[in-house]
N, C-alpha and C positions, 0 to 999 in steps of 0.2 A: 405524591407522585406514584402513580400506575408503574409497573416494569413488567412487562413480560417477561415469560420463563425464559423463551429463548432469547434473550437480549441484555446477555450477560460476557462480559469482556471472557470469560473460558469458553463461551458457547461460540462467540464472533472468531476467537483466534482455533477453534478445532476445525470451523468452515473456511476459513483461512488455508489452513492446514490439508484438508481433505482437497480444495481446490486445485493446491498447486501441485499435490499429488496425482490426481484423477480427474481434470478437468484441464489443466494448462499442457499435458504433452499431447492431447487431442487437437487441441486450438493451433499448437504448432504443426501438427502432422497435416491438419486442413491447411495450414495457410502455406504449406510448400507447393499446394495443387495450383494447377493453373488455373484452374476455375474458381477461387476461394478468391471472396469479396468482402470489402466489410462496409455495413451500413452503422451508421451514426443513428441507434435508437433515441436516440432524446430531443429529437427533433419532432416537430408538430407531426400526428399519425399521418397526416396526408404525405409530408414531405419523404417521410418513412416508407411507405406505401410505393409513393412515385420511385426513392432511389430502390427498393425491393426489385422494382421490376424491370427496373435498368440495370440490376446486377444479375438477375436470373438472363436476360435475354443477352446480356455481355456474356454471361459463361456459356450458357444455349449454343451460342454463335461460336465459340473458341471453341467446344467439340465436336462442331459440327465439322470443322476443317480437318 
């Protein structure tokens, strides 16, 4: 079996780590905004694509007021 370098249980839990230091109080600072939408990436690109741009023209629309 192949392993990559990076794909090791210390490497997975320091990205773990580094995440919920420097990545997760962003994610909540955005989602307190009114405009902050969340699309479901794992859905087929098209499906993706379509909710992208009904969450941009839904936020569009909320600052335009």
């Amino acid at each position: 079996m192949v392993q990559r370098a990076d794909d090791r249980d210390a490497v997975v839990l320091e990205r773990l780590r580094v995440y919920h230091r420097e990545t997760e109080p962003l994610v909540e600072y955005y989602r307190r905004r009114p405009t902050f939408r969340i699309v479901d990436g794992a859905q087929a690109p098209d499906r993706v694509a379509a909710e992208v741009v009904i969450a941009v023209d839904a936020a569009s629309a909320h600052r335009a007021k």
